[in-house]
N, C-alpha and C positions, 0 to 999 in steps of 0.2 A: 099601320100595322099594330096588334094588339101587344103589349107589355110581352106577354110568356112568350108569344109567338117569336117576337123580336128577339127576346133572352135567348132563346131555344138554338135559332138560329146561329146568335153570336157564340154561342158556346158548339157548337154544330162545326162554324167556322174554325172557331179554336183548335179543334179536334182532328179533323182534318188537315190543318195547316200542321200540327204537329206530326200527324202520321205521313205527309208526304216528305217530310225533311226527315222522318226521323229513317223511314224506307229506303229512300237516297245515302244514308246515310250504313243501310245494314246493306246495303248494295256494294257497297266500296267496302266492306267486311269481306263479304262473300269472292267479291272479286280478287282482293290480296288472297285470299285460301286457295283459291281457284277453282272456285264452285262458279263459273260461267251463266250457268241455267239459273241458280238459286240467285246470283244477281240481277239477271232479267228478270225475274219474275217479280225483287222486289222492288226495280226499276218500275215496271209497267203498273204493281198497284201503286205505288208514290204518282204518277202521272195518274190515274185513276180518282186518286182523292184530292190532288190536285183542282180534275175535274168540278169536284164534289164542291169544295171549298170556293171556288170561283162560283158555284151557282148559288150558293149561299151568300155569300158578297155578291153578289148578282140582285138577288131578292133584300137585302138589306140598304140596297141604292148605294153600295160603299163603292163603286167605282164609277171612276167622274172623269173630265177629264186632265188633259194634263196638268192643268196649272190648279187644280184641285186635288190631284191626286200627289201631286209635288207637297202640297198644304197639308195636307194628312201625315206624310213622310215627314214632314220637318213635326209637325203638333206630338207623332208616336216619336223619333228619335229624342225628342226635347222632355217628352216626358222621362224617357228612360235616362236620358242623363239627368236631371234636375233633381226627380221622385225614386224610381222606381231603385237603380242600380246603385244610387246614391244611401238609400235604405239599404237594401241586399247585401251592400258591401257593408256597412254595419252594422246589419246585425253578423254575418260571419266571422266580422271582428269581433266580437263580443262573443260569440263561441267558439272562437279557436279554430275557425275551418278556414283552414291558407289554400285551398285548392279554391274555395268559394270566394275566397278577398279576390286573391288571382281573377277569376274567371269575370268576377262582377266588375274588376276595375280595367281588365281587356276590352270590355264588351263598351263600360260606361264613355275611355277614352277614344274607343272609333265614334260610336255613337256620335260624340261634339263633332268629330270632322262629318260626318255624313249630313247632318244637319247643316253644315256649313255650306257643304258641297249643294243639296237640295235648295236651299236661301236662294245661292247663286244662279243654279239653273229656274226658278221659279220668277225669278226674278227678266232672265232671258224670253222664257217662254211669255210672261204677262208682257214683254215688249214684242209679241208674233215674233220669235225668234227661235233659233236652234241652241243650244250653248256649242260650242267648240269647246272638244276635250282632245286631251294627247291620249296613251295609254293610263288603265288607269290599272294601280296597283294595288293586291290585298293582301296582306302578313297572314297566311296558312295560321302561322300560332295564336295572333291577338285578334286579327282582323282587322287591324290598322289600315288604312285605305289612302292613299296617294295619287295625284298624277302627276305624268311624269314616268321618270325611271324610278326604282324601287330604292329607297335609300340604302347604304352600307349596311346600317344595323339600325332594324327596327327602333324608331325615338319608342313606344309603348313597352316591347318584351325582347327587345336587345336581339331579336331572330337575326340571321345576314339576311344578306339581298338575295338570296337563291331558295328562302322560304317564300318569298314572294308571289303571287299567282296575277299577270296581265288580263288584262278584259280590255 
């Protein structure tokens, strides 16, 4: 694939991957209001660009399979705790934005377990394997990630256990 073409693309992806979260996300707006419709509506284009964003990762060969795709997961979670959040959180230090420290050091300390977590299963699947999980837990506020039961109070953002979300 040609340079721009390929650029295009990964920014194509970006874009999409933003507007289907960010839709999801005006969707649970809409619904606390209780505009019902105006939340389906922005339910159904978030799945739409969803769409969009998988055929773009489609044509970009980014989707492989498991124990490839587990390797991408650990390489993106690794970067963002090592580089990315690790930066972001200081430069917000350095200008005084505590909502930004916050956010970048919620996001940096799931990140280490996510990565953890992916290792583990990467690891299961490279032996033809399943991993065995219990339930697993996600802190609504930081996004701290568990399995298991939810602990008392989030070790990341001190949340109780009833911030928690099971998968």
């Amino acid at each position: 694939m040609r340079a721009m073409t390929e650029k295009n693309l990964q920014d194509a992806f970006a874009g999409e991957s933003q507007a289907h979260v960010k839709y999801q996300l005006f969707s649970d707006v809409a619904e606390k209001e209780g505009l019902a419709n105006v939340a389906r509506l922005f339910k159904a284009v978030a799945h739409a660009e969803l769409v969009h964003a998988r055929n773009h990762l489609n044509e970009l060969a980014g989707l492989k399979d498991s124990s490839g795709n587990l390797q991408q997961a650990i390489d993106g979670e690794t970067f963002e705790v090592k580089e990315m959040y690790a930066a972001y959180y200081e430069v917000a230090k350095l200008q005084g934005e505590r909502g930004a420290q916050r956010s970048s050091r919620y996001a940096m300390e799931a990140e280490k377990i996510h990565a953890t977590m992916y290792v583990t299963a990467k690891d299961k699947v490279d032996a033809e394997e399943d991993i065995v999980l219990k339930t697993i837990q996600v802190c609504e506020v930081c996004g701290h990630t568990v399995e298991g039961d939810a602990p008392d109070k989030c070790p990341i953002c001190e949340a109780p256990a009833g911030k928690f979300t099971g998968f």
